[in-house]
BALUM-42301 format. One record per residue: residue number from 1; chain; y, z, x of N, C-alpha, C, CB in turn. Coordinates in nm, 2 decimals. Glycine has a CB too. Layout:
// residues N
> gulum  torke  nnorth  nup  neast  canorth  caup  caeast  cnorth  cup  ceast  cbnorth  cbup  cbeast
> NUM  A  Y  Z  X  Y  Z  X  Y  Z  X  Y  Z  X
...
This chain:
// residues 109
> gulum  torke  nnorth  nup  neast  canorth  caup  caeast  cnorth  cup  ceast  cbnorth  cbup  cbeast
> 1  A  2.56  4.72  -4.73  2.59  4.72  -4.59  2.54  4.60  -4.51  2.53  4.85  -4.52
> 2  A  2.40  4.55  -4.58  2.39  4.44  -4.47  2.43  4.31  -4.50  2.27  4.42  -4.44
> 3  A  2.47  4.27  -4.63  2.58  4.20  -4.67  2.70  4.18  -4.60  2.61  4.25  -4.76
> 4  A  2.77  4.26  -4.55  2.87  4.33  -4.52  2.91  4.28  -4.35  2.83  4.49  -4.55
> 5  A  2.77  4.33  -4.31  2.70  4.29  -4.16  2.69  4.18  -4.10  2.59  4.32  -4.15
> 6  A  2.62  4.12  -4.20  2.56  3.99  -4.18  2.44  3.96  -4.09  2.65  3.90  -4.14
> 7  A  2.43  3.88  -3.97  2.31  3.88  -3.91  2.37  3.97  -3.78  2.25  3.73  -3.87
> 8  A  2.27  4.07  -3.73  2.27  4.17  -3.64  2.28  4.09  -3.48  2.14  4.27  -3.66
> 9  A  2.23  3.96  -3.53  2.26  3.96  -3.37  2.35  3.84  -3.32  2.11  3.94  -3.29
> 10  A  2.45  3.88  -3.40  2.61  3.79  -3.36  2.67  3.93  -3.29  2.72  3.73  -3.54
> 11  A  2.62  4.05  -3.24  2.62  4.14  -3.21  2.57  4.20  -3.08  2.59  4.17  -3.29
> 12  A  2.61  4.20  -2.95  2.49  4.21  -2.83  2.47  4.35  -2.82  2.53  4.15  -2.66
> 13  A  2.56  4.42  -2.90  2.54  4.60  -2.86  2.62  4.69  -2.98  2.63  4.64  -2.69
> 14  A  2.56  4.80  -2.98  2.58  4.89  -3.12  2.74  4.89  -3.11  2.48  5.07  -3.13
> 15  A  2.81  4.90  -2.99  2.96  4.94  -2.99  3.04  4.82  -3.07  3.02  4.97  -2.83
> 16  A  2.96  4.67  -3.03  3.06  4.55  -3.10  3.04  4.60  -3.24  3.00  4.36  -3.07
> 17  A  2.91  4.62  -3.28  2.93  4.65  -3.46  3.01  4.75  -3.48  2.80  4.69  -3.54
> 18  A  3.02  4.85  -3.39  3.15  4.97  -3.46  3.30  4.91  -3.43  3.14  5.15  -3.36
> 19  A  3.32  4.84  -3.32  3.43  4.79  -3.37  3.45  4.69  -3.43  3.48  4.79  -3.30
> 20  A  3.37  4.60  -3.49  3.35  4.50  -3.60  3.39  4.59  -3.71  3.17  4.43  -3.61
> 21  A  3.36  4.70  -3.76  3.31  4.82  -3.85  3.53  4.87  -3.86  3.14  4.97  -3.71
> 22  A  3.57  4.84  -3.74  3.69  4.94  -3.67  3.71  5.10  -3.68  3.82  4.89  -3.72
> 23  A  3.57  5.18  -3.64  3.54  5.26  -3.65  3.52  5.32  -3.50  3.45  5.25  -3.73
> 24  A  3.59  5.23  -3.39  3.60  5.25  -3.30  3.74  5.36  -3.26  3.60  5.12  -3.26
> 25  A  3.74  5.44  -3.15  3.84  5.48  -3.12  3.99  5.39  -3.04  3.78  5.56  -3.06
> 26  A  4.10  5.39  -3.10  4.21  5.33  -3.03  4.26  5.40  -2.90  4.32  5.31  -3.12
> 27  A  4.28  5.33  -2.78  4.38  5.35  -2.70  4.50  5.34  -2.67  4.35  5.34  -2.64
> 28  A  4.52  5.47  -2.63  4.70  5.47  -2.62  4.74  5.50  -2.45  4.78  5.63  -2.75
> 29  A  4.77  5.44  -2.37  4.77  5.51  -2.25  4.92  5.42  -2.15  4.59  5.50  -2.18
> 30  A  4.97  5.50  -2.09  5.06  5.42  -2.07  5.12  5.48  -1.88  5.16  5.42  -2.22
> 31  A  5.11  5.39  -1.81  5.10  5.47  -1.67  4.98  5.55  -1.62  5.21  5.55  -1.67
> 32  A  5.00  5.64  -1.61  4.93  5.81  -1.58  4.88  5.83  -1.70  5.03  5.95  -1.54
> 33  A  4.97  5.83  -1.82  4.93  5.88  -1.93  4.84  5.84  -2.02  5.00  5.88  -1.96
> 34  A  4.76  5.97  -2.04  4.64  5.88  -2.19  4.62  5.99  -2.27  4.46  5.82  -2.16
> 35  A  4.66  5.94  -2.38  4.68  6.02  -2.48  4.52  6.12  -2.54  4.75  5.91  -2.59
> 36  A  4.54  6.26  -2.54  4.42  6.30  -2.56  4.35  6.27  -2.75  4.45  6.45  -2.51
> 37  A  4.39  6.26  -2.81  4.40  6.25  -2.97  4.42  6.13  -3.01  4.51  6.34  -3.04
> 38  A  4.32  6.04  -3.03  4.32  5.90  -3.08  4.27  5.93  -3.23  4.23  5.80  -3.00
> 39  A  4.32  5.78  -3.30  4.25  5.73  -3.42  4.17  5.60  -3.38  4.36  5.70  -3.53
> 40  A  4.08  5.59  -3.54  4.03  5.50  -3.54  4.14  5.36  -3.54  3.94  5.53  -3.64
> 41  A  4.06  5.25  -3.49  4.15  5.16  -3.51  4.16  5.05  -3.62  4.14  5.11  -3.42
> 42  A  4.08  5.08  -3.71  4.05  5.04  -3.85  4.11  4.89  -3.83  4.13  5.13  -3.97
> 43  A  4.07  4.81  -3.73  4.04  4.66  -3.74  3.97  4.55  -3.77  4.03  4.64  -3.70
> 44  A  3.84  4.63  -3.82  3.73  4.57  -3.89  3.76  4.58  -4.00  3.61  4.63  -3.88
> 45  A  3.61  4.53  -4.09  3.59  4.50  -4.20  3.62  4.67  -4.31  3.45  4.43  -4.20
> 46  A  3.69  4.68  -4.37  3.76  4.77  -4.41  3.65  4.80  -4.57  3.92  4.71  -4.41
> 47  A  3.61  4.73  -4.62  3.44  4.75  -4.70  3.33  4.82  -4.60  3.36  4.58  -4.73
> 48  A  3.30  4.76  -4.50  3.23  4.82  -4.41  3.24  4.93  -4.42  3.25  4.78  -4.30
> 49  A  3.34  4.99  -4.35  3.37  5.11  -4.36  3.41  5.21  -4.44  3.40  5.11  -4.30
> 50  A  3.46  5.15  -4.59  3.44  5.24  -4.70  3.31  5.27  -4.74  3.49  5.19  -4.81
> 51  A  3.15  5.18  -4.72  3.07  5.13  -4.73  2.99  5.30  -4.64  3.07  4.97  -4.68
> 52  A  3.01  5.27  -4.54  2.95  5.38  -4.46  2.99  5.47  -4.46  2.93  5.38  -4.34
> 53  A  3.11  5.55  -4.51  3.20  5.66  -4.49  3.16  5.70  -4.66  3.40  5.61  -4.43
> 54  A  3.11  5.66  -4.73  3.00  5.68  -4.89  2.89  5.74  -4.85  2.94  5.52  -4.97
> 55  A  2.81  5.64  -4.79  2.69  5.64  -4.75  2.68  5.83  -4.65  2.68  5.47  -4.66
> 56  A  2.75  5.81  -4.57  2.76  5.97  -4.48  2.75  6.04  -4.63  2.95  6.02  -4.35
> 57  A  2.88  6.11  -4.64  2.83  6.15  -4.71  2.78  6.17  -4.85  2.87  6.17  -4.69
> 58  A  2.72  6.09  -4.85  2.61  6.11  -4.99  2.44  6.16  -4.92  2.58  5.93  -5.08
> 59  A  2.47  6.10  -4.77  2.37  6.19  -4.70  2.36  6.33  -4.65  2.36  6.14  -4.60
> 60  A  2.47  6.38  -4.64  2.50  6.51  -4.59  2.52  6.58  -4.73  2.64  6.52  -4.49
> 61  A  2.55  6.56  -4.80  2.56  6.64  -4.96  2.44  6.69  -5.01  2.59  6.55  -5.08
> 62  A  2.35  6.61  -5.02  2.18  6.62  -5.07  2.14  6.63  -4.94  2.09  6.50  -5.16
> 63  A  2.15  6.67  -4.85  2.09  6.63  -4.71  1.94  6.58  -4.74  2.08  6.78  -4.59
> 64  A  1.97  6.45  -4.75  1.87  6.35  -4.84  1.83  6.27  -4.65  2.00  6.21  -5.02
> 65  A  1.90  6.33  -4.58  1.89  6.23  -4.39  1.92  6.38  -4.34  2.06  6.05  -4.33
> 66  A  1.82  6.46  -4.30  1.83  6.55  -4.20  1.84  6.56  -4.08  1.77  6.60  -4.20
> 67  A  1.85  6.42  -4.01  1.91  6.37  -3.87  2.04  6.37  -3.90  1.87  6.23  -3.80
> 68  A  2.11  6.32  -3.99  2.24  6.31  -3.97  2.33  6.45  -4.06  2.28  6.15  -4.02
> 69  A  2.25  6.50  -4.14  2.29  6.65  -4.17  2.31  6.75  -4.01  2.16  6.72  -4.28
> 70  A  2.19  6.73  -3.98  2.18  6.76  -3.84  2.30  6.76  -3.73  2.09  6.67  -3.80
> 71  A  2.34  6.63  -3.77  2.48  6.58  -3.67  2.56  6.63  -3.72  2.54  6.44  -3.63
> 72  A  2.58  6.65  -3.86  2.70  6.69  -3.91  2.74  6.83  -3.91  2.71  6.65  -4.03
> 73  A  2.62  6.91  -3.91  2.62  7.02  -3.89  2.70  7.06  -3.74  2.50  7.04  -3.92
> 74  A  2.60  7.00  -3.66  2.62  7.05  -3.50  2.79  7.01  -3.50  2.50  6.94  -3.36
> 75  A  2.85  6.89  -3.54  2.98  6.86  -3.54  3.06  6.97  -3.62  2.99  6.71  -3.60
> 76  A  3.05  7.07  -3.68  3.11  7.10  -3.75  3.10  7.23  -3.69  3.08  7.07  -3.88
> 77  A  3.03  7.28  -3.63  3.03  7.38  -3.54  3.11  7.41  -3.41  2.93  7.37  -3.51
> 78  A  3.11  7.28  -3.38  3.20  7.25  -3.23  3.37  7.30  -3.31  3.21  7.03  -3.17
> 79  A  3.37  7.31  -3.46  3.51  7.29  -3.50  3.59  7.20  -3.52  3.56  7.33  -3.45
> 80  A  3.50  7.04  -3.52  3.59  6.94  -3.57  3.63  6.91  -3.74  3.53  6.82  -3.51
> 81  A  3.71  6.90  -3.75  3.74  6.85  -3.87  3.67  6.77  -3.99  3.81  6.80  -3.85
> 82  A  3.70  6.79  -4.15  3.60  6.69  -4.20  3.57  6.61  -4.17  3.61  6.64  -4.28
> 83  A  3.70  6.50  -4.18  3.68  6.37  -4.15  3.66  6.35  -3.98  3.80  6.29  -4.22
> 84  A  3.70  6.38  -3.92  3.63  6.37  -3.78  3.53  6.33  -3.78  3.62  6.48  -3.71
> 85  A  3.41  6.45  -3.79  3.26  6.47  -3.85  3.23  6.34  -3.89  3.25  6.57  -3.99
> 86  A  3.28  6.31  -4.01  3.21  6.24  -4.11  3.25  6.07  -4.08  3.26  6.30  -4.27
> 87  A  3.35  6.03  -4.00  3.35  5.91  -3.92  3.22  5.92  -3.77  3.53  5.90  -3.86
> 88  A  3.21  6.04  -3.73  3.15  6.08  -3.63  2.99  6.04  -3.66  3.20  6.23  -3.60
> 89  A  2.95  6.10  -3.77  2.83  6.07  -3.86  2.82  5.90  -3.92  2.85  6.17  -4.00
> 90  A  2.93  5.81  -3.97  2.93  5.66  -4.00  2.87  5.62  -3.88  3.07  5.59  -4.03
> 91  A  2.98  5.65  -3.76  2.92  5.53  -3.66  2.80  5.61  -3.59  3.05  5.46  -3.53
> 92  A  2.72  5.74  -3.61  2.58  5.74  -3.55  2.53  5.65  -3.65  2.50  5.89  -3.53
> 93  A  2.51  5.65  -3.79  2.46  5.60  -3.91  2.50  5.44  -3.82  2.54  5.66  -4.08
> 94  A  2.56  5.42  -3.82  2.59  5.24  -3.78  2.51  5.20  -3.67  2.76  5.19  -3.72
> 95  A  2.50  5.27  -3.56  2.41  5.29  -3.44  2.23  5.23  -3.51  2.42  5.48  -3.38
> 96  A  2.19  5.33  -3.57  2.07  5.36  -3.64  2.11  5.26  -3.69  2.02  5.49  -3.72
> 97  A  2.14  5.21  -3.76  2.16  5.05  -3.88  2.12  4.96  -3.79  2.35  4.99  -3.95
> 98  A  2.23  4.94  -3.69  2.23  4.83  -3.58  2.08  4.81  -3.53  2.34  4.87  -3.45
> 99  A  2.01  4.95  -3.50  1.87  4.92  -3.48  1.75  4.89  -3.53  1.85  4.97  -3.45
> 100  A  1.81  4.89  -3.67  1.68  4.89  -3.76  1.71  4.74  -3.79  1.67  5.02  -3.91
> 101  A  1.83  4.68  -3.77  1.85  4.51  -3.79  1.82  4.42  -3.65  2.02  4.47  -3.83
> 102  A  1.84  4.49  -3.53  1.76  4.46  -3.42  1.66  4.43  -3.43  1.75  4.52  -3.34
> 103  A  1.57  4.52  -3.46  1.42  4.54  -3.45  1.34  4.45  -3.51  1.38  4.66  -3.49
> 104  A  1.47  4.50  -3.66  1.32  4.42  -3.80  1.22  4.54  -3.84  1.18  4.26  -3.70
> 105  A  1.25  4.65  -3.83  1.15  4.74  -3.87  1.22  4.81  -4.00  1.10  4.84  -3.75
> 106  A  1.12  4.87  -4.08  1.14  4.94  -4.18  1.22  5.12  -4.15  0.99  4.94  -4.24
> 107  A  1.32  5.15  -4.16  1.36  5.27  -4.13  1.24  5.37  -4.17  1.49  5.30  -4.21
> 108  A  1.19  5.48  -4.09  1.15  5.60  -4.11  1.22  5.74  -4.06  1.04  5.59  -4.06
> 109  A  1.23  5.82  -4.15  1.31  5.94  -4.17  1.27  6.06  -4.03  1.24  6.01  -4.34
């Protein structure tokens, strides 16, 4: 992933890395109209995001990351969908990434 990344702070905020990532949501809107049901816009680095969409879940399987089992859970409750969820879980996981390459600190659980 941090390969992938590169340096964190070609980056001023966690949202440029998700859409760097294109794990961002697309807009569709046109007049009045905006469409309620978007996709990602898969404009980024497309490793990236095979990269983190692994990573989720291999976390939520072993719930080996009980923060983001955590999210996945609570997401899965609301009634969203696998994959919903589990993009929903990459870009918190990208968030948390983005800050632990901000910082410079060692991740703790």
């Amino acid at each position: 992933l941090i390969a992938e990344i590169g340096d964190a702070k070609q980056f001023e905020d966690p949202k440029q890395l998700v859409a760097y990532a294109g794990l961002d949501p697309s807009v569709h809107s046109s007049g009045q109209f905006v469409a309620s049901s978007t996709r990602i816009t898969k404009r980024g680095s497309k490793r990236l995001r095979r990269a983190l969409y692994l990573a989720v879940q291999c976390g939520i399987r072993g719930s080996t990351n009980e923060r983001l089992r955590a999210y996945y859970d609570k997401k899965r409750q609301e009634g969203k969908p696998y994959k919903v969820t589990v993009i929903a879980c990459a870009n918190k996981l990208l968030h948390h990434i983005y800050a632990i390459l901000k910082k410079g600190t060692p991740y703790t659980a």
